[in-house]
C-alpha positions as a LaTeX table, in Angstrom:
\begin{tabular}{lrrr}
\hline
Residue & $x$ (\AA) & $y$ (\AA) & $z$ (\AA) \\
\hline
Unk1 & 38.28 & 31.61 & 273.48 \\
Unk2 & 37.07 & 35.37 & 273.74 \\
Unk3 & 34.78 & 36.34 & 276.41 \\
Unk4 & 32.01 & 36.33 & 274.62 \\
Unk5 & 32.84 & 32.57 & 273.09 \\
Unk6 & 34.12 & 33.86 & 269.77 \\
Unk7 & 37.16 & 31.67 & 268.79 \\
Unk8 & 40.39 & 33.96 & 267.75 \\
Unk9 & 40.41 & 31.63 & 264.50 \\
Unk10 & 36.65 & 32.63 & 263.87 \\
Unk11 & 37.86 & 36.65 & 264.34 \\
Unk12 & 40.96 & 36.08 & 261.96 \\
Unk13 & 39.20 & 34.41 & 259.33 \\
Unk14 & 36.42 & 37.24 & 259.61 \\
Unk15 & 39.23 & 39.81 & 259.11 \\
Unk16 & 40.71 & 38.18 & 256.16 \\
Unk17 & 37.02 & 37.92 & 254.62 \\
Unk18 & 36.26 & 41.54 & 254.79 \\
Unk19 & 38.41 & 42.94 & 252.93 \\
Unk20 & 37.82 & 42.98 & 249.01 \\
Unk21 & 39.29 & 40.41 & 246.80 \\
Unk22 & 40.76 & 43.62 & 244.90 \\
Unk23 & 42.47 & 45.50 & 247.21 \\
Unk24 & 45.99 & 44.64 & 246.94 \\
Unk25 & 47.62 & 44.16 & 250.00 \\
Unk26 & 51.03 & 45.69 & 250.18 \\
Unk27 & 54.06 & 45.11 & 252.45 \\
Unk28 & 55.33 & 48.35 & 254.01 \\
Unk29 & 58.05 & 50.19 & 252.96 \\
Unk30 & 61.70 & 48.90 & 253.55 \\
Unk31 & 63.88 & 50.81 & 255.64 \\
Unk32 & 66.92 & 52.39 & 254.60 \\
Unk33 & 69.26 & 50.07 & 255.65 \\
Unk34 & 67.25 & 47.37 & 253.96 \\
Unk35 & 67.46 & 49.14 & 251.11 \\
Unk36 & 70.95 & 49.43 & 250.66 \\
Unk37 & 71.18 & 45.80 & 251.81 \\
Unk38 & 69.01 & 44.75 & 248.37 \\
Unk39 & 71.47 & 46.70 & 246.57 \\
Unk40 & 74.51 & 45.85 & 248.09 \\
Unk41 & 73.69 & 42.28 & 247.37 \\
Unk42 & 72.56 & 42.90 & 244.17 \\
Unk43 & 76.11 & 44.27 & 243.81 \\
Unk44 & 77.87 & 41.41 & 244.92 \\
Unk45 & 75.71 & 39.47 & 242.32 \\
Unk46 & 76.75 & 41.64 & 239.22 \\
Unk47 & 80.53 & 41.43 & 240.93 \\
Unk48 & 80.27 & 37.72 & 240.70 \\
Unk49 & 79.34 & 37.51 & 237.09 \\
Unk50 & 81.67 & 39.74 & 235.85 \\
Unk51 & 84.55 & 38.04 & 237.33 \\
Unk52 & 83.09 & 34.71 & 236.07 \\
Unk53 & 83.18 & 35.82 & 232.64 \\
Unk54 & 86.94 & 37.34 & 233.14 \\
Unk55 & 87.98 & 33.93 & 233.88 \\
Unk56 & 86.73 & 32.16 & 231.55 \\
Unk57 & 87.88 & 34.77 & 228.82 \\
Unk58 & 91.20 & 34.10 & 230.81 \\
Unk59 & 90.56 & 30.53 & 230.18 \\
Unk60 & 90.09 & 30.68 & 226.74 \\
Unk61 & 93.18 & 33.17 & 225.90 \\
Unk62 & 95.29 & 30.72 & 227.68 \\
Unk63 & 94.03 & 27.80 & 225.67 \\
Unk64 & 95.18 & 30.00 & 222.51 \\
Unk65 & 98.27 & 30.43 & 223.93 \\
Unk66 & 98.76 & 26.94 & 224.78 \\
Unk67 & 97.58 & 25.60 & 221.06 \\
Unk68 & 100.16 & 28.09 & 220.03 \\
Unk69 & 102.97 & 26.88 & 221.85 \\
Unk70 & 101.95 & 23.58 & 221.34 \\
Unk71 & 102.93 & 23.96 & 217.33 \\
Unk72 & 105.39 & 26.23 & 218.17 \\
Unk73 & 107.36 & 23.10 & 219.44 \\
Unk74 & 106.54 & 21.14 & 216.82 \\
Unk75 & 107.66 & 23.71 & 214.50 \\
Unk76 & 110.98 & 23.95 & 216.44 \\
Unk77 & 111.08 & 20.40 & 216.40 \\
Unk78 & 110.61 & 20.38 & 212.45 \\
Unk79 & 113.30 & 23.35 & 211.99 \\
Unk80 & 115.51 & 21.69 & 213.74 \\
Unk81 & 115.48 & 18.52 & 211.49 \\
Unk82 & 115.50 & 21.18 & 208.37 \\
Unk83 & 118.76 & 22.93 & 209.57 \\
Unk84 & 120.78 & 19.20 & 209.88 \\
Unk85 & 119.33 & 17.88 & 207.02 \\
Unk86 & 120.75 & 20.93 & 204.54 \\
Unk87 & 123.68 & 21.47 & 206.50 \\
Unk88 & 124.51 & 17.66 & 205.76 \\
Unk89 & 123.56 & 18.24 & 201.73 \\
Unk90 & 125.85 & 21.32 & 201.72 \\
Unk91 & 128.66 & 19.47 & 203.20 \\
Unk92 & 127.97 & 16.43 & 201.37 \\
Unk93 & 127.63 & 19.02 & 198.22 \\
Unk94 & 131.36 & 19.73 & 198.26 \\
Unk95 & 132.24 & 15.90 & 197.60 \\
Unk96 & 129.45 & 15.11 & 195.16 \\
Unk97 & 128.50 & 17.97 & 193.31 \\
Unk98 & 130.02 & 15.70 & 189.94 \\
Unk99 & 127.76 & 13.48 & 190.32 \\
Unk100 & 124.46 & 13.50 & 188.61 \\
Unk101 & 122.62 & 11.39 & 191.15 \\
Unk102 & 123.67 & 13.49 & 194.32 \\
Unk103 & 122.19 & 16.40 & 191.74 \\
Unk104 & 119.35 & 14.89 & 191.41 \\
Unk105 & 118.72 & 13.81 & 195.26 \\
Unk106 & 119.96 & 17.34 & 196.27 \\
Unk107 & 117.43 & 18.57 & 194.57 \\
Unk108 & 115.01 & 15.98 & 195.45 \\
Unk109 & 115.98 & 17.37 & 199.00 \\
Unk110 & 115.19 & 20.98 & 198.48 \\
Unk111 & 111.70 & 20.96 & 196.96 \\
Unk112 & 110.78 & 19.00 & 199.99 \\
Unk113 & 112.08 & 21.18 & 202.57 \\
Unk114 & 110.70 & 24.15 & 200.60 \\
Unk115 & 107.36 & 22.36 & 200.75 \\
Unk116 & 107.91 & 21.26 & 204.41 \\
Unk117 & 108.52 & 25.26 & 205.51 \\
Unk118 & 105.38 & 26.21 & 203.62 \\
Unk119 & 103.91 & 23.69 & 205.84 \\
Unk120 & 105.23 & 25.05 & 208.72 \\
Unk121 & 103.88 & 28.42 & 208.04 \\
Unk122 & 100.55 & 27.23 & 207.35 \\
Unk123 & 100.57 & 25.40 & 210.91 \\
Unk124 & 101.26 & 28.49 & 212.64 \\
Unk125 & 98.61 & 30.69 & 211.55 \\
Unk126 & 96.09 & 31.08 & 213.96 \\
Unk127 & 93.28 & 29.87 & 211.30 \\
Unk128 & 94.87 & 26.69 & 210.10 \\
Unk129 & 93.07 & 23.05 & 210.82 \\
Unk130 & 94.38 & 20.02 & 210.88 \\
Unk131 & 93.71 & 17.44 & 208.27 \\
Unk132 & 90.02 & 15.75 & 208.17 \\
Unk133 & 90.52 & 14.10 & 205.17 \\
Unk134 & 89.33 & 10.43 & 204.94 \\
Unk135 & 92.23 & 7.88 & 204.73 \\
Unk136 & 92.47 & 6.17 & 201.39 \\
Unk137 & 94.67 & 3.23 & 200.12 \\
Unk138 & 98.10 & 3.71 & 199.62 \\
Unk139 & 101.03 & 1.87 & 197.93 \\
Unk140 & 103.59 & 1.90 & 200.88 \\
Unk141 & 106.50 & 0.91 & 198.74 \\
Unk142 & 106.80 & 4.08 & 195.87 \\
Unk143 & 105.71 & 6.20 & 199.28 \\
Unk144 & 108.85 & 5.55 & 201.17 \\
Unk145 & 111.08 & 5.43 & 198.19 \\
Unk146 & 109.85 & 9.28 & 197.54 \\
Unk147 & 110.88 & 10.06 & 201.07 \\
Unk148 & 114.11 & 8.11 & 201.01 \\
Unk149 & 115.14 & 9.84 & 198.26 \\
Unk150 & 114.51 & 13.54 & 200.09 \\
Unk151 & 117.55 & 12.07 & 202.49 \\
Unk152 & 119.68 & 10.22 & 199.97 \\
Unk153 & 121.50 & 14.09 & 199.54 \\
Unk154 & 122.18 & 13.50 & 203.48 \\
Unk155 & 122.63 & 10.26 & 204.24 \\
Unk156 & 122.26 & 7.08 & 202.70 \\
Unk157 & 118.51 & 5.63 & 202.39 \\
Unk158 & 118.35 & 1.81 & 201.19 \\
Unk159 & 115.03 & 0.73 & 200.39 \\
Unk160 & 113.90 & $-3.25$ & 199.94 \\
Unk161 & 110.25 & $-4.12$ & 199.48 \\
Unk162 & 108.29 & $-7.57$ & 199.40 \\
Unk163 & 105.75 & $-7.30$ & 197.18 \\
Unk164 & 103.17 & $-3.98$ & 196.17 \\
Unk165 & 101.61 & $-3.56$ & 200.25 \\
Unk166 & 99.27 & $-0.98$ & 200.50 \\
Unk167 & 97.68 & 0.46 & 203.59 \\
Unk168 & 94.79 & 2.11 & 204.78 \\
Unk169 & 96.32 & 5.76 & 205.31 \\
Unk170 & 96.21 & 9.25 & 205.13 \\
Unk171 & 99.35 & 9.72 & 202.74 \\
Unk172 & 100.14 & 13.23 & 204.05 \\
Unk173 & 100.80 & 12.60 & 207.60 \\
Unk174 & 101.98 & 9.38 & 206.87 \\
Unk175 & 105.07 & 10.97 & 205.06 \\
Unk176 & 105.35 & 12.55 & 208.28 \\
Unk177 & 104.81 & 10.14 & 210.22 \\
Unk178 & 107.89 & 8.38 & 208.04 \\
Unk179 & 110.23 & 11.06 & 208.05 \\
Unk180 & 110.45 & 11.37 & 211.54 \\
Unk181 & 111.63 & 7.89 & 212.20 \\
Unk182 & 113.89 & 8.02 & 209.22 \\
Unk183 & 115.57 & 11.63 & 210.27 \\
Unk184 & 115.96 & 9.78 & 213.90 \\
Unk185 & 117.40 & 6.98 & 212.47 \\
Unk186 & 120.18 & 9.11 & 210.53 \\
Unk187 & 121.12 & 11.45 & 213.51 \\
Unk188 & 121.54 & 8.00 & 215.25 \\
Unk189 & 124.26 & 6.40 & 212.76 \\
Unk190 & 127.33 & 6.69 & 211.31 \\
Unk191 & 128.47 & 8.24 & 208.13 \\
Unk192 & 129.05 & 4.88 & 206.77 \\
Unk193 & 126.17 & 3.27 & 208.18 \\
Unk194 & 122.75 & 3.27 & 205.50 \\
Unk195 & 119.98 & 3.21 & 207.02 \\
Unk196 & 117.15 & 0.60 & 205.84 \\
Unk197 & 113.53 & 0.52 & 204.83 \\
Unk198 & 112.20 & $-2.36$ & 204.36 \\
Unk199 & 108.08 & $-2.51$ & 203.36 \\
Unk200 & 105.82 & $-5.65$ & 203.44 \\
Unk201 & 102.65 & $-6.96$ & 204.56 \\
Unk202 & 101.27 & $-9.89$ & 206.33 \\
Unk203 & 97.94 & $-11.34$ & 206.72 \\
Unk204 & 95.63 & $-8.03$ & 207.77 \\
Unk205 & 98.66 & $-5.64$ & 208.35 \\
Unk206 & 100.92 & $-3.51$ & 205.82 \\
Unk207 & 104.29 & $-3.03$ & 207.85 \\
Unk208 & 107.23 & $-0.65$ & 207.27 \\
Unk209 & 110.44 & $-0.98$ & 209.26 \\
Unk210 & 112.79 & 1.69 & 209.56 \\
Unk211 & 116.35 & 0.21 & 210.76 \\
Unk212 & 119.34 & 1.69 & 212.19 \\
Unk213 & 122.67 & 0.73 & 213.51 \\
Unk214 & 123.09 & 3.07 & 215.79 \\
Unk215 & 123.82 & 3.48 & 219.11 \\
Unk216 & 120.08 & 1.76 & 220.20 \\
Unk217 & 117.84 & 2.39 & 223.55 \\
Unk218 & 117.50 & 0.16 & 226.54 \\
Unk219 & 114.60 & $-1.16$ & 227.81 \\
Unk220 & 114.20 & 1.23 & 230.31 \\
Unk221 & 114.64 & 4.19 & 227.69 \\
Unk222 & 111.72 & 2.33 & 225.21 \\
Unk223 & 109.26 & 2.07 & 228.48 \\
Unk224 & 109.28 & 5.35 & 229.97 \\
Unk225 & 110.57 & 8.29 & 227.96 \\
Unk226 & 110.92 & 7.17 & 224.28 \\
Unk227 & 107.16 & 8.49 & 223.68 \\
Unk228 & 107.61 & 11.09 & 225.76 \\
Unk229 & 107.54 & 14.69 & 224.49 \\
Unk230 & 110.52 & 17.06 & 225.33 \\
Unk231 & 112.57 & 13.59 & 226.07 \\
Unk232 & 115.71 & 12.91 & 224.33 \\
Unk233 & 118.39 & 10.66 & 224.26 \\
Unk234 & 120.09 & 12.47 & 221.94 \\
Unk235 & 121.73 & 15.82 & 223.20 \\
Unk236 & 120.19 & 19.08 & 221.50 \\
Unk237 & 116.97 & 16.72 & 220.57 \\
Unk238 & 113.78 & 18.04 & 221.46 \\
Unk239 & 112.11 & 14.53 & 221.77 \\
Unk240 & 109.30 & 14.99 & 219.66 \\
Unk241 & 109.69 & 12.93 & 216.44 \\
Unk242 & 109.20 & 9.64 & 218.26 \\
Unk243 & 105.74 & 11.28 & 220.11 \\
Unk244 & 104.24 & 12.83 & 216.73 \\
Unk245 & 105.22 & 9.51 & 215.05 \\
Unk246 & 103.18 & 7.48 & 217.35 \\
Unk247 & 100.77 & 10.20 & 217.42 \\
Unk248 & 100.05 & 10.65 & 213.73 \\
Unk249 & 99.79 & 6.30 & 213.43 \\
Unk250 & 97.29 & 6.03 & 216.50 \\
Unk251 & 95.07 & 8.26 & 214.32 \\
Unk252 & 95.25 & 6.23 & 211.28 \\
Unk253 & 94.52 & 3.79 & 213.30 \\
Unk254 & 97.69 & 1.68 & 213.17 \\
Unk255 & 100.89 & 1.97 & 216.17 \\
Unk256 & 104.79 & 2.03 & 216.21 \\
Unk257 & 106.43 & $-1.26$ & 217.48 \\
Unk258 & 110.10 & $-0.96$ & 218.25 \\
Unk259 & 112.94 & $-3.29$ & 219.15 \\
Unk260 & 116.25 & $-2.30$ & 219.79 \\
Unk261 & 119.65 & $-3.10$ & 221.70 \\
Unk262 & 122.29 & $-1.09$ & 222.81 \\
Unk263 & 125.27 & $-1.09$ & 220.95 \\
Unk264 & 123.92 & $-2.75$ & 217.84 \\
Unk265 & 120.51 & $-0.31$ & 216.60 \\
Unk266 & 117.10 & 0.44 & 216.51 \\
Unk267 & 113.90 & $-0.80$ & 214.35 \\
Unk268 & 110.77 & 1.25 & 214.03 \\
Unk269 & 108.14 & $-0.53$ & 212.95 \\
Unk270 & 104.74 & 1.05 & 211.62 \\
Unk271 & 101.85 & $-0.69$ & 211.73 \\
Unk272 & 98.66 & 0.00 & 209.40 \\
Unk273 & 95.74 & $-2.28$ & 208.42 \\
Unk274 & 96.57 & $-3.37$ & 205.01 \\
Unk275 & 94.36 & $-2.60$ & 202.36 \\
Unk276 & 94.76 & $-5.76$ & 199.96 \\
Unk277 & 91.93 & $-7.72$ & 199.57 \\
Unk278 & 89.24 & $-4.91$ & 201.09 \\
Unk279 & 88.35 & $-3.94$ & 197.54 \\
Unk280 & 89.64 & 0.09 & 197.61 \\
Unk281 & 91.52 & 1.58 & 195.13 \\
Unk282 & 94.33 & 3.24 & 195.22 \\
Unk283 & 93.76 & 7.01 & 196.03 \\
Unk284 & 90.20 & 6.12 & 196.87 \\
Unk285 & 88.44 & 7.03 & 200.30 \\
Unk286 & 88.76 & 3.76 & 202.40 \\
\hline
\end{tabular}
């Protein structure tokens, strides 16, 4: 209380009532060193942003580079397989080049690694996609015979089938998918030693079994490194074949099974749901 009785509440809320509604009432002026304070943190603010965005251009250009090395290996991987396949034709050339079926598979073997480097190129540009198409029904049996016969020039390819299977598939990376284990299976046997394809289905699944008598993996090999990328058993391999393989049949929604022994071989078995019986035609969308 004032001396008079007046309440310092009743004198502030007198103040406050006097003055006009439209008077604004303004803060005083900043000092200088607030001043440069505002700006100085405005600063920082701006500093803060910029760098964001450098990372995350940083980011991004690494991701590019990445993706790019990414096919890169793949492409090495691919290149690889190119350079022993024709180096096997051209030595193979200078025993069979009388013989009208080595002609034939030689040349067989040519269009498709002339159509495989095209590939290869197309995979490395910057502005190439992968495949979206929608996977279709297709007859597993003339399929692997068309890429046994791109080896035959290389090594020998036998080819046994049970019946007309077909399989819900992309047939692109499915003759991929094929190559790889067949290529692996060559590198891995002798001369002398053919190397089998066998094709079938059973009940819901269309099956195709790529055997080998080769040197074979153990258990330990299968478990932990066989699906591994950059892991090889094989010296110069780049251990990618085996990891694209069971890549490309995850997404067409099928797996690789394999068995194999030391000593004796290997058997790669693909796994796709078969298509008999689920009313598609062949070459149409699934």
């Amino acid at each position: 209380m004032g001396k008079a009785g007046i309440s310092t509440g009743s004198i502030r809320r007198w103040f406050w009532s006097s003055i006009p509604s439209r008077v604004p009432i303004r803060r005083p002026p900043r000092s200088a060193a607030g001043i440069r304070h505002g700006w100085w943190a405005a600063g920082r603010q701006l500093a803060s942003y910029l760098a964001e965005e450098r990372a995350i251009e940083a980011l991004a250009e690494a991701e590019r580079f990445e993706e790019f090395n990414r096919r890169f290996a793949f492409i090495m991987h691919d290149i690889k397989n190119l350079v022993s396949q024709l180096t096997l034709v051209a030595r193979n050339a200078e025993r069979h080049a009388d013989n009208p079926a080595f002609r034939a598979d030689m040349v067989a073997t040519l269009q498709d690694s002339a159509g495989r480097m095209n590939d290869m190129l197309a995979r490395l540009s910057q502005h190439h996609r992968a495949r979206t198409d929608a996977p279709v029904a297709v007859p597993l049996a003339p399929l692997a015979r068309r890429v046994a016969k791109t080896r035959r020039a290389q090594h020998p390819v036998e080819v046994s089938s049970s019946g007309d299977p077909l399989a819900i598939a992309d047939p692109a990376m499915l003759e991929t998918l094929l190559g790889h284990l067949i290529q692996n299976a060559i590198e891995a046997s002798a001369a002398d030693a053919p190397v089998r394809i066998e094709v079938r289905s059973e009940k819901e699944e269309a099956r195709i079994d790529v055997i080998d008598r080769g040197a074979g993996m153990s258990p330990a090999f299968i478990r932990d490194k066989l699906f591994k990328p950059f892991v090889s058993s094989k010296p110069g391999g780049f251990g990618i074949g085996a990891f694209e393989a069971q890549k490309l049949a995850a997404e067409m929604g099928g797996r690789i099974e394999v068995k194999s022994s030391e000593g004796k071989g290997s058997r790669f078995r693909v796994v796709l749901r078969a298509a008999a019986g689920a009313g598609n035609e062949v070459g149409q969308a699934a």
